[in-house]
C-alpha positions in Angstrom: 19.8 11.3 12.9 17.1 8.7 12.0 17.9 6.9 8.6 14.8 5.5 6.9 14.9 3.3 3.9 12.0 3.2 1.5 12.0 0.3 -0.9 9.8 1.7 -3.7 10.0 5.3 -3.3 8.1 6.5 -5.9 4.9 4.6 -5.8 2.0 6.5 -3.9 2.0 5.1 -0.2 5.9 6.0 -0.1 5.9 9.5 -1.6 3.2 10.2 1.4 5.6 8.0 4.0 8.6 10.3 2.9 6.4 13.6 3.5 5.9 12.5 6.6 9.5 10.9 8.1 11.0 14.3 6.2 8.5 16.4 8.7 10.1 14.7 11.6 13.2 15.8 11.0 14.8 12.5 9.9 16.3 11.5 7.3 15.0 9.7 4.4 16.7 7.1 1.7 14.6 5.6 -1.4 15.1 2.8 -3.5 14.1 3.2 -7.3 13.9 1.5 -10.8 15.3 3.2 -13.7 12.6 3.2 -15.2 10.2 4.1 -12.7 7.8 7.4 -12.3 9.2 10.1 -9.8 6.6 12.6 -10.3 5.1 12.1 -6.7 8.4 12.9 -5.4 9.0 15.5 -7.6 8.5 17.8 -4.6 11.1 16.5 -2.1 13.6 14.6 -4.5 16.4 16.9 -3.4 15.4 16.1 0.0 15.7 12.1 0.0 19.0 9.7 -1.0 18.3 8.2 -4.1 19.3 4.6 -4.4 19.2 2.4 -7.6 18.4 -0.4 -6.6 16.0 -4.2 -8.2 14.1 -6.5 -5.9 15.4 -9.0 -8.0 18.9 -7.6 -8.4 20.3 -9.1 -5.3 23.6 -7.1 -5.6 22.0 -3.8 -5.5 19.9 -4.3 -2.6 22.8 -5.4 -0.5 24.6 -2.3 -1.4 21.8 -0.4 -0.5 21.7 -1.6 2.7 25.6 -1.8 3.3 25.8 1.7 2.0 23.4 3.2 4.3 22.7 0.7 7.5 19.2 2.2 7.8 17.6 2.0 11.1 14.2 1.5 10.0 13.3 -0.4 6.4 10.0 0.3 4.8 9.7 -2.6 2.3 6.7 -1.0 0.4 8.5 -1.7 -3.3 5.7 -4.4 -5.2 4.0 -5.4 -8.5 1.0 -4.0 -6.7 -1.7 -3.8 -9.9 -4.3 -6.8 -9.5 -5.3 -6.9 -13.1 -1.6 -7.1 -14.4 -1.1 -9.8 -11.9 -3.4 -12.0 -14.4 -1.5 -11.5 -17.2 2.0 -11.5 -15.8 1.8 -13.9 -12.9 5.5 -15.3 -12.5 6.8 -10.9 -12.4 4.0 -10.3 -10.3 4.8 -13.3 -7.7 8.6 -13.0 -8.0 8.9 -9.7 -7.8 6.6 -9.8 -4.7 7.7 -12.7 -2.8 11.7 -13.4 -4.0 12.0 -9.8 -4.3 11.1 -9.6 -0.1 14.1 -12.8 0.5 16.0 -11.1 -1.6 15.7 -7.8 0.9 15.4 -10.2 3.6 18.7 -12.3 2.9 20.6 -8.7 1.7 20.0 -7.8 5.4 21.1 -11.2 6.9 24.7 -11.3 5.3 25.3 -7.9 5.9 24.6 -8.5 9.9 26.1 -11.7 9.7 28.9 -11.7 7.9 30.2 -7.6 7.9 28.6 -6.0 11.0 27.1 -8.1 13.3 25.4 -5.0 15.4 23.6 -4.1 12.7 19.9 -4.3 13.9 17.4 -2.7 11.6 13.5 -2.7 12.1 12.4 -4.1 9.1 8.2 -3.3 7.8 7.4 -5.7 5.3 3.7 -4.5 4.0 1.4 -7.3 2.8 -1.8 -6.8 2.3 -5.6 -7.6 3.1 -6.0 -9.4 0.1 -3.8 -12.3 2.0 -7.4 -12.9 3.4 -9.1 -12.7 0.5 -12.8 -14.2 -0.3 -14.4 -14.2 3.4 -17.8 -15.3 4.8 -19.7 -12.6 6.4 -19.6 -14.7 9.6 -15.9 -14.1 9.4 -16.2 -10.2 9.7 -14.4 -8.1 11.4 -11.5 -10.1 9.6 -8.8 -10.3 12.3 -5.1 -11.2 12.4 -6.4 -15.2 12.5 -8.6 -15.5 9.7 -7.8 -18.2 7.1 -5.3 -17.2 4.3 -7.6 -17.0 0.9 -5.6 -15.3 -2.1 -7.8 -14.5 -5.0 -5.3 -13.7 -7.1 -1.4 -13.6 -8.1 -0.6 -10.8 -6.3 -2.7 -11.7 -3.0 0.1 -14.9 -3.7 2.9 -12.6 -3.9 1.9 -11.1 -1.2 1.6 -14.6 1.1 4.5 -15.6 0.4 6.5 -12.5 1.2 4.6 -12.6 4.7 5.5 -15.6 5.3 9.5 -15.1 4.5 9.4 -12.1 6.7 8.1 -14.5 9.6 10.6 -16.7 9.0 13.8 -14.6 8.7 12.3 -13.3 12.3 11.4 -16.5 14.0 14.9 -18.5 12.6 17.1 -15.6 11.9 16.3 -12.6 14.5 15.4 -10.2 11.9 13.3 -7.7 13.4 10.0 -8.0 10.8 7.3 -6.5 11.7 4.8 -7.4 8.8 1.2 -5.4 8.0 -1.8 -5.9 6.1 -3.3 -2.8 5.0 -6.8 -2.2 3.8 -7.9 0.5 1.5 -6.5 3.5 2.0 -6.3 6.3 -0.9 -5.7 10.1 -1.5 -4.1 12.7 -3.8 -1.2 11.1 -5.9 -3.1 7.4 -6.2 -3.0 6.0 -9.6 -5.9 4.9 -11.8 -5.7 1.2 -11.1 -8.4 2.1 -7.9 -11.9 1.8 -8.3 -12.0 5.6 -6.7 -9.4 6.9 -8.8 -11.0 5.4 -11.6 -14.0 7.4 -11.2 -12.7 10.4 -9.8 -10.4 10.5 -13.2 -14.2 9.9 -15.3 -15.6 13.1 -13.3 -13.1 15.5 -13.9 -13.4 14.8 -17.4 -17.0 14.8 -17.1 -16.8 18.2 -15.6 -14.3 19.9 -18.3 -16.3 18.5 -20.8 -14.2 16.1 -22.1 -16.4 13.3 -21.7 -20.0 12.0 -21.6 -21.3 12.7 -18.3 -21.5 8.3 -17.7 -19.1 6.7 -15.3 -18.4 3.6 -16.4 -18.0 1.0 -13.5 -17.4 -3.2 -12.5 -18.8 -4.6 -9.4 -20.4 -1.5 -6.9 -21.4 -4.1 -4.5 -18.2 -5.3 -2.5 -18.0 -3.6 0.8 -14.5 -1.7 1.9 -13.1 -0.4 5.0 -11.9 3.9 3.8 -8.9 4.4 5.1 -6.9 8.0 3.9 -2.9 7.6 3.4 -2.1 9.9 5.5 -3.7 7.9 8.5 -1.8 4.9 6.8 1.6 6.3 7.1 1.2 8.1 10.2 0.2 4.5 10.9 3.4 2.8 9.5 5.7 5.2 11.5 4.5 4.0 14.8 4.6 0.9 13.9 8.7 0.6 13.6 8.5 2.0 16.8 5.9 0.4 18.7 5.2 -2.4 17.4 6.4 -6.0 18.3 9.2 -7.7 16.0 7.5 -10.8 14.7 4.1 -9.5 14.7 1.4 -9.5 12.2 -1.0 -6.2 12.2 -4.2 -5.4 10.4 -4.1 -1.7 9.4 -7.6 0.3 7.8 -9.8 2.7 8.5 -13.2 3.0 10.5 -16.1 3.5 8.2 -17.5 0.6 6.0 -19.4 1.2 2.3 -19.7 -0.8 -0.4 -17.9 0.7 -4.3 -21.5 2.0 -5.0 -21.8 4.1 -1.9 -18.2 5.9 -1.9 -19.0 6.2 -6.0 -22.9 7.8 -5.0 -21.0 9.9 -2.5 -18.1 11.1 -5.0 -21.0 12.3 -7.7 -22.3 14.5 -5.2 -19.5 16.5 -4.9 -19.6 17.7 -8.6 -21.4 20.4 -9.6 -22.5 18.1 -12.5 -24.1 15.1 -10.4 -28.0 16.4 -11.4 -26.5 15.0 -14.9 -24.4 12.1 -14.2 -25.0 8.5 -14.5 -23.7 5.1 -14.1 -23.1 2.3 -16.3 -21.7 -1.0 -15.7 -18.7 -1.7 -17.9 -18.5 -5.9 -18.4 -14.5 -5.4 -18.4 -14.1 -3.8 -15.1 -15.9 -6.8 -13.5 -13.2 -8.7 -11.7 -13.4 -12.9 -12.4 -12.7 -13.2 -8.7 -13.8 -10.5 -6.4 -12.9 -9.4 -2.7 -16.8 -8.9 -1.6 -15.9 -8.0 1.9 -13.1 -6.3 3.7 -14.1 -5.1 7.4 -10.8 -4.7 9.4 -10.3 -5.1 13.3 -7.4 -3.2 13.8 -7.7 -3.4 17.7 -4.3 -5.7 18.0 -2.4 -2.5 16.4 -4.3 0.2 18.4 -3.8 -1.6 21.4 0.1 -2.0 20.8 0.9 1.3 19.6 -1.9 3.3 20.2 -2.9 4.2 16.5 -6.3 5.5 15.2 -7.4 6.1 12.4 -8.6 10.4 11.8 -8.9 11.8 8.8 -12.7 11.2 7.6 -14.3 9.6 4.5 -15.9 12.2 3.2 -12.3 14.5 3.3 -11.0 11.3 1.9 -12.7 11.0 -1.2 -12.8 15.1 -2.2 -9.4 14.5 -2.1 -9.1 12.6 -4.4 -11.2 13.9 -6.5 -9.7 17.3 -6.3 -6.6 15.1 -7.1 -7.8 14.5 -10.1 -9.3 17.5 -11.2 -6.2 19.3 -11.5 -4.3 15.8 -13.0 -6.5 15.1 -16.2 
């Protein structure tokens, strides 16, 4: 049978990437933190390996991987939260970009120096804010557009792209590396703007707060994408996708905050009576303006695309929310 490793399985992309390896009958092993959250997993726990195991703790990734020998590694472990990337800069980037060599390297010896067959397909997932702050003459943002990071984590995240080239290009390591655009759904954490305000009208709705969502910037334009799509997305991708090869991942339909925020209100049966307020401290220093992804390269390769629409998108998560508040 199949042997999957998921670095990170607790975090939301995983739990939905373990549903769906787990529906094709293979079998699925997780890497976690002590003192991480399970509750996403809560449902399949009993189904998946658990592995303890540290980006930065060297030793335990190597057991991981000596342990098990996955076939296919799903690095999607990360300080992913741009705000505490600010405040915690050197966790964010070394937990981020050492924490992939460290995943990278725990791979290496094992093939090099235990069993030299060993010949895993290795994901490492970046992320479209490697591109960062682009011109709108630079839209569709492809594969070649310059490398902008606007932030500590967009760093982390360079730098672990770039490692998983190299182990590839000098050391034969079948990377396969991934920039994802937005993608969201049931189980998402607050830390997104649509999260964010799904979580303010469910309140809003239970009457547990005033009907005002508070809001930063509404005007930055993002490619929906729905997680589902994404991991459907990541599983072809081990196994159609070319070793060495950078993709752009996201989803078809382009609004800015505002719109998807408009759109979420009118799916309460309270909009008549809601209203928005800009809130100065959810107003990003440095903001991503525009992310419109040409995923063609990856459609053309493995034959990908995307399904799941932005409406049923973003009533899921709201429906998330309304039974998680």
């Amino acid at each position: 049978m199949v042997k999957n490793l998921i670095t990170g399985i607790g975090g939301f992309v995983a739990s939905h990437l373990a549903d769906h390896l787990l529906e094709k009958g293979e079998e699925v092993y997780g890497t976690y933190r002590w003192t991480e959250d399970l509750s996403r997993i809560k449902h399949i726990k009993n189904k998946i390996k658990m592995i303890p195991a540290d980006l930065l703790d060297f030793v335990s990734l190597f057991r991981a991987i000596a342990d098990n020998k996955p076939d296919y590694i799903f690095h999607l472990a990360a300080q992913s939260y741009v705000p505490d990337s600010f405040t915690n800069p050197i966790v964010t980037i070394e937990t981020n970009t050492i924490g992939t060599v460290n995943l990278l390297e725990a791979i290496r010896l094992y093939r090099d120096y235990i069993d030299k067959n060993y010949d895993p397909v290795v994901h490492v997932c970046s992320s479209s804010e490697y591109y960062g702050k682009v011109n709108e003459n630079e839209i569709p943002i492809t594969e070649k557009n310059d490398v902008r990071p606007g932030n500590q984590y967009a760093i982390g995240k360079v730098g672990a792209d770039a490692a998983a080239y190299f182990y590839f290009n000098y050391y034969g390591i079948k990377t396969i590396r991934t920039r994802m655009f937005t993608h969201t759904g049931d189980r998402r954490s607050m830390m997104s703007a649509e999260c964010n305000f799904a979580r303010q009208i469910a309140l809003i709705e239970k009457g547990l707060q005033e009907p005002v969502v508070k809001h930063g910037n509404l005007n930055s334009v993002r490619t929906w994408a729905n997680v589902k799509d994404a991991v459907r997305a990541y599983y072809l991708l081990v196994r159609k996708g070319k070793p060495g090869e950078v993709y752009n991942i996201g989803g078809k339909v382009n609004k800015t905050i505002g719109e998807m925020l408009d759109y979420m209100i009118t799916l309460s049966p309270m909009k008549d009576k809601i209203r928005k307020e800009l809130d100065p401290s959810l107003v990003r220093k440095v903001d991503v303006n525009l992310q419109i992804v040409d995923y063609s390269k990856f459609q053309r390769d493995t034959g990908w695309e995307p399904v799941i629409s932005f409406e049923e998108t973003i009533k899921e998560v709201l429906d998330f929310w309304r039974t998680n508040v």
